[in-house]
N, C-alpha and C positions, 0 to 999 in steps of 0.2 A: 568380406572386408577388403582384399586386394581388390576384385574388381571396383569397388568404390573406390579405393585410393586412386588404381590407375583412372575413372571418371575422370576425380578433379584434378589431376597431371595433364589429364587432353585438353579439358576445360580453359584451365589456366593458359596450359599451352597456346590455344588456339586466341587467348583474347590478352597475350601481352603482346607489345610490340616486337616487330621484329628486331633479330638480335646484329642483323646483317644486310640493311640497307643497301641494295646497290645501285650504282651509276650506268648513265648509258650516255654514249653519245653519240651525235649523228651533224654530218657535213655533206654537203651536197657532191662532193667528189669523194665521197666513203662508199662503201660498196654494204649491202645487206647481208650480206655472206661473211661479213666481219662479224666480232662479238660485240662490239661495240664498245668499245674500249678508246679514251683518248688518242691512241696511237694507230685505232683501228676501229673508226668510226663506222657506226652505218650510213647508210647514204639515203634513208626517206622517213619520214615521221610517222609514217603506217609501221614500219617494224622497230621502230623506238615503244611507238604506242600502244603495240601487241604483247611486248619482252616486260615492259613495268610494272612493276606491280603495287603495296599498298609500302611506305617509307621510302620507296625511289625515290630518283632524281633524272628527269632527262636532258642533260646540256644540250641545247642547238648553237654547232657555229655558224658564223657568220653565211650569209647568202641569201639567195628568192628559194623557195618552196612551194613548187605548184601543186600543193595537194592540199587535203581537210585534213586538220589532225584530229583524231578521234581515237582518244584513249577505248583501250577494250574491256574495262574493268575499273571500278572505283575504289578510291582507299578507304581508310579505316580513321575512326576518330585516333586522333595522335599521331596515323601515319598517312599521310595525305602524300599522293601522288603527284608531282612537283615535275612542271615543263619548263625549262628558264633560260635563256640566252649564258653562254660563258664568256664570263669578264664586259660586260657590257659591249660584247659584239653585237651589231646590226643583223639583226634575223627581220624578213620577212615571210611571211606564208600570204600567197599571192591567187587571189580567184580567177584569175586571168592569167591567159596561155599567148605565148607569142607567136604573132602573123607573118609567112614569109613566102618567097617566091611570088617576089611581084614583075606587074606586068603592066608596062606603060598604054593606056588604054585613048594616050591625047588630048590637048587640052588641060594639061597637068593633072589630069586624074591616071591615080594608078589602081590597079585591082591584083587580089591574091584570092586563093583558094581561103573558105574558112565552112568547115563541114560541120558544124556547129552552130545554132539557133537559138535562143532563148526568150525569141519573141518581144513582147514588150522591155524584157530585162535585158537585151544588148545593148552595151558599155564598149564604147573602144574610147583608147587611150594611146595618145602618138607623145613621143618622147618623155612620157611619164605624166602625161596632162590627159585629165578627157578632154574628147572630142564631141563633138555638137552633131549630132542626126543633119542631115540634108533639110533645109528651112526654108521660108520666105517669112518674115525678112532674116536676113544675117544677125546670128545676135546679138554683135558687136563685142568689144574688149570685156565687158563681164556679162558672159554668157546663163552663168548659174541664180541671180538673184537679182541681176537688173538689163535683162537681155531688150534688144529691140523690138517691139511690138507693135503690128500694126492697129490703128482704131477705125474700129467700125463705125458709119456714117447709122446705120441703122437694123433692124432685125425684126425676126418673129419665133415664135415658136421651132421653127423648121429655118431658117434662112438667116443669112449674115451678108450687111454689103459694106462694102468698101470699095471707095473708087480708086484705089491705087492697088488694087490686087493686078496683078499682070496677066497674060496669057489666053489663049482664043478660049472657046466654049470647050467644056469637059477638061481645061486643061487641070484641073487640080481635082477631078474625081478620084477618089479613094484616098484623098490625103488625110491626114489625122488636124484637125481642127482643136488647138489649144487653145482656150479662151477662160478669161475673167468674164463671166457674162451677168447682165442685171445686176444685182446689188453687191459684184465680185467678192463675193464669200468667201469662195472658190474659186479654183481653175478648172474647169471640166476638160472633158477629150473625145470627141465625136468622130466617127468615118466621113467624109464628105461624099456625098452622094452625086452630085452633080454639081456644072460653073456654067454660071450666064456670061457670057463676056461682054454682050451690052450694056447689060441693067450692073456689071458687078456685084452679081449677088451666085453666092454659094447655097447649097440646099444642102440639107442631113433631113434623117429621116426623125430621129429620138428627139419627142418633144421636149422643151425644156420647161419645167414649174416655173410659176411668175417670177423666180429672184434672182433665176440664173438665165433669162431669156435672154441674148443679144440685144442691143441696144446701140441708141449714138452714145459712144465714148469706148464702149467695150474695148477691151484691148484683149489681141489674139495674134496665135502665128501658124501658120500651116506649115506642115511638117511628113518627111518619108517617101518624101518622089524621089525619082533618078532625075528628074526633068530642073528640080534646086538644088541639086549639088554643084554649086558653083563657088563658093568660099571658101580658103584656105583654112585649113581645120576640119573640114566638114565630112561626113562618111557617110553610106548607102551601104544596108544590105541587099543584093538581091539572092531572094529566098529559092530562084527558081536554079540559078546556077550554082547557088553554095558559093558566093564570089561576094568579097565585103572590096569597096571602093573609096578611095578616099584623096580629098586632093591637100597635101602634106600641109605642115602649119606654114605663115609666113618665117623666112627667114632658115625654116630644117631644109639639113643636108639630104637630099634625098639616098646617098650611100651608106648614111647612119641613119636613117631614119629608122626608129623602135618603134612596131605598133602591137598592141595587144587587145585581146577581145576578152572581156567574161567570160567565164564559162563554171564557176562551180559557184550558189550564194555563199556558201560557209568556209571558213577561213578553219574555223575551229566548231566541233561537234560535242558540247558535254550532255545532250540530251540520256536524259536518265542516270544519270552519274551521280558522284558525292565525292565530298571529301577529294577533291581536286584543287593545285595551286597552280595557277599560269601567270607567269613573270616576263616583265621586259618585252615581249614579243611584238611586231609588228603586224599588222594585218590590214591587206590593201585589194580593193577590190570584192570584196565578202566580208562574213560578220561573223560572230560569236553568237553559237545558239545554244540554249539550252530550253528545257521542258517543264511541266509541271511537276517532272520526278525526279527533279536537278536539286539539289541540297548541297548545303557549306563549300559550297566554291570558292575562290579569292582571285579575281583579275586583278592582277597590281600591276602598274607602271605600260599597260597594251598604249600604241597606236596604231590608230586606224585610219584609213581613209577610202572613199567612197565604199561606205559598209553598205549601202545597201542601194536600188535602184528599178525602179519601173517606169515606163512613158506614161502609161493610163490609171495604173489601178494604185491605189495607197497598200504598200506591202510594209508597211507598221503591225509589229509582232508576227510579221512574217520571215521578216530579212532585217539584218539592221546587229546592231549589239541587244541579244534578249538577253533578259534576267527572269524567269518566267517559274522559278520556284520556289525553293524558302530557302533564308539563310544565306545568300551569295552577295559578296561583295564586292563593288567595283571601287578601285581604287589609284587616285591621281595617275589617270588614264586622260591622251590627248587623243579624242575620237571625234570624226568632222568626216559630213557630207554624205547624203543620203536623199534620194527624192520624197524622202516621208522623216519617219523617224529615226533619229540616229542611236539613240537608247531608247529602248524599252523597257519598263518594267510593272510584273505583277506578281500574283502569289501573296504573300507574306514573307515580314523579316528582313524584307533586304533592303541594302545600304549603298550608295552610291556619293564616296567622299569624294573631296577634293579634286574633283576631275575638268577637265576641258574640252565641253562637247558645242560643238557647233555648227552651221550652214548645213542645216536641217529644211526639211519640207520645201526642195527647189521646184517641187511637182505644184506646187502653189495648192496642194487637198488641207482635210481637214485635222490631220495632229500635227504633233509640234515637232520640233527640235527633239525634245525629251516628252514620250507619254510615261506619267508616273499610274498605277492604280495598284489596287490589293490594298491590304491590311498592313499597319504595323510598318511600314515605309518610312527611311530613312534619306534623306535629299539635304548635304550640307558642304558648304565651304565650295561650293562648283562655280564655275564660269561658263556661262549659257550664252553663245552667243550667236546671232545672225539666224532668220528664217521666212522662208517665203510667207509664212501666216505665224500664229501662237509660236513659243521658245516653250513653253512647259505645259500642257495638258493634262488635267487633271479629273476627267471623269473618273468617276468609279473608287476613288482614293479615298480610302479609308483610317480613323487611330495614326495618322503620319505626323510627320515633321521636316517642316520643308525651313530651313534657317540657314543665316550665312551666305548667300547664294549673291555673285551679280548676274544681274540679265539685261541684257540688252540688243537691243539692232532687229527688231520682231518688223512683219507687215510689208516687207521688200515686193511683194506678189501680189495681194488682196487688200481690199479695203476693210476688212470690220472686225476687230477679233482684240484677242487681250492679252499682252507678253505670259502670262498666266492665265489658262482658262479653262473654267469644268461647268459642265450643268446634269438638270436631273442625279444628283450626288448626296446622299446624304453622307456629310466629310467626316463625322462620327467627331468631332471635336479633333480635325484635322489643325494643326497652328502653322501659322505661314506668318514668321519674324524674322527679324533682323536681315531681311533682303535689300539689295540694292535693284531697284526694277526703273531702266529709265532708258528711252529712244525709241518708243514707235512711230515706223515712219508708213505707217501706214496714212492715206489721202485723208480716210473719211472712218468714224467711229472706231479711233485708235485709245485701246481704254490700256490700265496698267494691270492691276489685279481683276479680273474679271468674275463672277460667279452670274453664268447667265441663268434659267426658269429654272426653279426646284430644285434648289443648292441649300443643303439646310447646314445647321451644325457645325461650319470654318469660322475660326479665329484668327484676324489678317493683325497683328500688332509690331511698331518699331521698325518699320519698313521705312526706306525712304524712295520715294516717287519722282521723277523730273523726264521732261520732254516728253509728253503724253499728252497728245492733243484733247483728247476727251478724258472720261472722269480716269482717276488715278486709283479709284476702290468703286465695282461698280458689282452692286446686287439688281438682279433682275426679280420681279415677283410673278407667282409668289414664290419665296422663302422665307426657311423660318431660324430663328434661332443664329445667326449669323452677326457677330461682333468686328468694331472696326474699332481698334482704338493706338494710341498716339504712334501716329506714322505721321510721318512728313513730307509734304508735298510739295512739287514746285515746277512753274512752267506746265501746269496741267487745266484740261478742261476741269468745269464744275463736278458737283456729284449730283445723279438722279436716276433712277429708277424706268424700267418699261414693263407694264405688265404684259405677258402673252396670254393669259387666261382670263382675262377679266374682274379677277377677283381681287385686285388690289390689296395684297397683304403680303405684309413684313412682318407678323407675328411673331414680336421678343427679337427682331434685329435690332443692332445697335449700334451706332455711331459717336464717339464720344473723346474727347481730345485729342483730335487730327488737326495738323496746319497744314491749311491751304493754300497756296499760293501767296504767303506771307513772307515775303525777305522783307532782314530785318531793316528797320526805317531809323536810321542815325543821322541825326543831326547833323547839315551840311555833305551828307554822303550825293555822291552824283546821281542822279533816278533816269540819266539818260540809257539806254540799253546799245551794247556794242558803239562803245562810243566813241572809240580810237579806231573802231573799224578792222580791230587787229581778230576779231573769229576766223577774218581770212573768206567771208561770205556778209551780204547784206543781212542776216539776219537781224530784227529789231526793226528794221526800217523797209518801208513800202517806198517801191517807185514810183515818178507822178510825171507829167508833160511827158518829155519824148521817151521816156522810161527807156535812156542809156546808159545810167548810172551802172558804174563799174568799180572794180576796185584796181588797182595800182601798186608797183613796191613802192616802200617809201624807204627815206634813209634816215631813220632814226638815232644815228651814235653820237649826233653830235652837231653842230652848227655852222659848220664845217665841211664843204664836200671832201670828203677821201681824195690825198694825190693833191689837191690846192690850196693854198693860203686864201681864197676868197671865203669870207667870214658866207654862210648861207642859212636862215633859218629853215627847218625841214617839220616836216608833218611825224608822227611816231610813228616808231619801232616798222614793222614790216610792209604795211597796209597805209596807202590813203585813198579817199573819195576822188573821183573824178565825172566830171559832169559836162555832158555838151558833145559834141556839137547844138547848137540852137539849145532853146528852154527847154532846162532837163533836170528834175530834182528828187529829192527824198522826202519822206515825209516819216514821224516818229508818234503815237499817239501818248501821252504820260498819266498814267494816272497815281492815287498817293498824294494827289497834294491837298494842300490844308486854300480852305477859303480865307478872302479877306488877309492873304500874307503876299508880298510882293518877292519876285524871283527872279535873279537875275541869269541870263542865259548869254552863251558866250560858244564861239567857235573858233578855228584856224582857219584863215584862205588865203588863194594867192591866184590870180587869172593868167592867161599866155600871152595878153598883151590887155594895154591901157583901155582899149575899145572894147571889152568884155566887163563883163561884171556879176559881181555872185550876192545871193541875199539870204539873210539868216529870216527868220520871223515865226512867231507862236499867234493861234488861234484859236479859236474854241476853247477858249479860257474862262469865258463871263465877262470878258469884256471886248474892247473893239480888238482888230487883228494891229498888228507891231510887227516892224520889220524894220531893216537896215541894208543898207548896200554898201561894195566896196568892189573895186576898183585896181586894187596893190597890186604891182605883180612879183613881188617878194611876200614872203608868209608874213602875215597879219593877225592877230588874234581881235577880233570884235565882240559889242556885247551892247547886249538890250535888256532894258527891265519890264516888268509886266506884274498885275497885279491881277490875281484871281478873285473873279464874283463873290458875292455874298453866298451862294450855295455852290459855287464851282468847286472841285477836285482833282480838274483835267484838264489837258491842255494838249494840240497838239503843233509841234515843232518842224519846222523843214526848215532844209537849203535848196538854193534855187540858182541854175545860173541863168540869170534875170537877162541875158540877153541874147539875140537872135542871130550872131553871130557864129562862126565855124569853128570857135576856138574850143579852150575848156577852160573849165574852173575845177580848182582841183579844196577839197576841206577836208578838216580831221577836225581832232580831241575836240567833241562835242561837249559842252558842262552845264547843268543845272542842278546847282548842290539846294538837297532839300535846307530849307529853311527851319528856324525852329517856329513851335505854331505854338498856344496858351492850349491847345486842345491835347499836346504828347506832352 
């Protein structure tokens, strides 16, 4: 009988929480020989990470930490092992070691010692910014998502020309070849094997399938010589002397200049762990990994940046913030910048709130910003923004719910892909609502919600869609079983379908109360687009004749210049048209209109001298073309009537400055208020 008493006293014992929680803390000017005690901190996050055990607490103050932290033991349900910043001091844990002992090498390049390699995954970073590999061409003020590229005039299999490549024969063998090639999918990354410097053509050896072959238009940059490092900003490893190069940003002091290299992926190590809380922390340079034997974790409040990073290979659920178990949640976390993906996640169970993940996949490959898969996945209330190709990728995603979310800013890299995109997937009755999905700026097959060949089982509802040049909900076939219903649409291509198999089948998909491309049509509302000109960009309207149409400030407060008593009428608020020298104009196409109703159209202008002249006029209406001139050279408001054909709907509208002189003509607040029609 004792011995079972004492049993259930060990029992009990061993599975109530602990009675005596303790703290640890750690400063980067503490020493490990401390006990770790506020007043006598340790000084590195391996012996904080060693000492905790399950109801800890590890305060980090304030500073850089060049280590992985990697707890050595996991808590216990109720007593979770807890890493947190104190009083919202600045903690970072930093994957990157600082470079020093440099040496003026001429030509404003300097070099230091760097005994450390990581091959495709070296990162340097000068004054807290990355830095750009050694290039041709330079790749201008935004390096990471819309750098300068040269286009190839043509290609094969094996070869790329471009007649503005520089430098005699072989001068660019062994360079890395980054290219959007053929149907730019992708970005691939090839060795270059040899340089013609006649014919301007490069040779690699790795053929490429038909869709990624160079072509006229390709756009590529060659990269990793000593022989391109000419740009401020720019660095060279060379691997033979353990010596990294680099010539300083514009405008850095070179006696302050900071530069730091990668050197660890991981910021933080919960592989295999549980029942762990990480708070607050920073993480720059590396990422958060965890395993498939990672359980009940809670990232709250991390930022990150550049978590993760390769030149050639996609290191998505390699490197990056992984969630890769069951149960872990990420939570209003600002995480951004990764050549692939900046989150990851699979397993089952896990949740990924309120966070701010962004400038994902600058490698221009094939996942997104965020790859979501597994089962039972949670995706809500996030801000997805900005990525070389896809913002959220969705193979393999299973029983989830993806709601709440904005996403925007997808296609900065490649032409063809979808701010949301999965294929071969059966989504298991996956629901993707209440999304905000709008701006791919992708060239050519920019779709919104995409489910490309063999996507069964997603239901996409209450979404709204805008600035997507192609379909705004696009199923490829076959798939089966796939629902679209009341989302709303706007500024988007049409909807349709591509079979890849032949077998033309949408088995039980369904499309069913979605607006498309319908704003709504109010009586007398204007149907001109950007009509004040105030977007700040010509969108709405096409250039025509000398196609120098510009925009201009305008001085909008008032009628009145600022500082004078001269009475002046002025064009609106920020923005006006300006057109000319010689014939120069815009053109607007309208559609929306009711046949057989007359519409009156009206503009502002005002020329730089009497001898100039500007003209309004609509055509392609159903009837003959209408126009007007004027002459003013104080602002004018003019206007013309026009009547649309028996079966007409459309019309299209220009300004024109009608004469052949050096001057300009300058217009604004464009108007044609729809009419009422007996058909609305």
């Amino acid at each position: 009988m004792l011995c079972k008493l004492m049993s259930v006293i060990v029992a009990v014992a061993c599975s109530a929480p602990s009675l005596r929680a303790a703290e640890f803390f750690v400063r980067p000017d503490g020493s490990d020989s401390n006990p770790g005690s506020i007043e006598a901190p340790f000084a590195t996050l391996a012996k904080a990470a060693n000492s905790a055990g399950p109801g800890d607490t590890c305060y980090l103050r304030e500073g850089v930490y060049r280590e992985t932290l990697a707890p050595a033991r996991s808590g216990r349900p109720g007593e979770e092992i807890t890493f947190t910043v104190w009083q919202d001091e600045k903690v970072v844990i930093s994957g990157a070691d600082a470079i020093s002992d440099w040496k003026d090498e001429g030509d404003g390049v300097l070099s230091a010692p760097m005994p450390w390699c990581l091959g495709e995954e070296n990162q340097i970073f000068a004054n807290g910014q990355m830095s750009s590999e050694a290039c041709w061409p330079a790749p201008g003020a935004s390096p990471l998502f819309q750098p300068k590229r040269a286009v190839a005039s043509g290609g094969s299999e094996t070869t790329l020309v471009c007649e503005e490549i520089p430098g005699g024969d072989d001068a660019w063998k062994h360079a890395r070849l980054w290219c959007a090639g053929g149907s730019a999918w992708i970005c691939w990354t090839l060795e270059v094997t040899g340089y013609d410097a006649a014919s301007h053509t490069l040779t690699f050896e790795d053929a490429q399938r038909n869709w990624y072959i160079p072509r006229a238009g390709s756009l590529f940059v060659l990269k990793g010589l000593r022989s391109s490092l000419r740009a401020p900003g720019q660095w060279f490893y060379d691997a033979t002397e353990k010596r990294l190069l680099i010539i300083p940003p514009t405008g850095a002091d070179i006696k302050t200049l900071a530069v730091e290299a990668k050197r660890r992926s991981d910021a933080i190590d919960l592989s295999g762990l549980s029942h762990i809380r990480i708070e607050g922390i920073g993480v720059r340079a590396a990422g958060v990994r965890t395993d498939e034997n990672s359980s009940h974790i809670v990232l709250d409040r991390l930022q990150g940046r550049y978590v993760a990073h390769a030149d050639v290979s996609d290191v998505h659920g390699k490197s990056g913030i992984l969630l890769h178990g069951h149960d872990i949640l990420l939570l209003s976390s600002d995480l951004g910048y990764s050549s692939s993906s900046v989150v990851s996640v699979q397993g089952h169970d896990n949740r990924v709130i309120n966070c701010h993940i962004h400038h994902g996949g600058y490698g221009g490959l094939w996942r997104g910003t965020v790859v979501l898969s597994g089962r039972r996945i949670v995706f809500s209330h996030n801000t997805v923004r900005h990525a070389g190709r896809d913002l959220i990728n969705t193979h393999g995603l299973m029983e989830s719910l993806l709601q709440y979310n904005d996403v925007s800013e997808a296609g900065w890299l490649t032409k063809d892909l979808g701010m949301f995109y999965g294929h071969n997937t059966d989504f298991a009755n996956t629901v993707f609502r209440y999304n905000l999905v709008h701006d791919n700026h992708a060239e050519h097959c920019a779709m919104g919600i995409y489910f490309d060949h063999l996507s069964h089982n997603a239901i996409v509802h209450h979404n709204v869609i805008w600035n997507v040049g192609m379909d705004p909900t696009r199923i490829n076939n076959p798939s089966y079983n796939c629902l679209v219903f009341n989302n709303t649409c706007r500024q988007t291509g049409l909807v349709g379908t591509f079979d890849h198999s032949k077998r033309n089948d949408l088995f039980a998909s369904r499309y069913f109360n979605n607006i498309y491309n319908e704003p709504p049509r109010i009586d007398w509302m204007n149907v001109v687009r950007n009509a004040c000109f105030e977007f700040g960009t010509l969108e709405g309207w096409e250039k025509t004749n000398a196609e120098r149409a510009e925009l201009v400030g305008g001085n909008g407060w008032g009628n009145a210049i600022v500082g004078s008593d001269k009475a002046h009428a002025t064009g609106t608020s920020k923005y006006e048209l300006r057109l000319g020298p010689g014939r120069d104009g815009v053109q607007q196409a309208i559609t929306g209109l009711s046949p057989n109703v007359t519409y009156t159209l009206s503009a502002w202008f005002r020329v730089s001298d009497a001898s100039e002249s500007v003209a309004l006029g609509v055509r392609n209406h159903g009837g003959g073309e209408f126009h007007l001139r004027a002459s003013d050279t104080d602002w004018t408001r003019r206007s013309i009537e026009f009547t649309t054909g028996p079966d007409s709907t459309e019309a299209t509208i220009y300004l024109l400055k009608s004469s052949d002189g050096a001057g300009h003509a300058w217009c604004d607040n464009v108007t044609l208020p729809l009419r009422p029609s007996a058909d609305r």
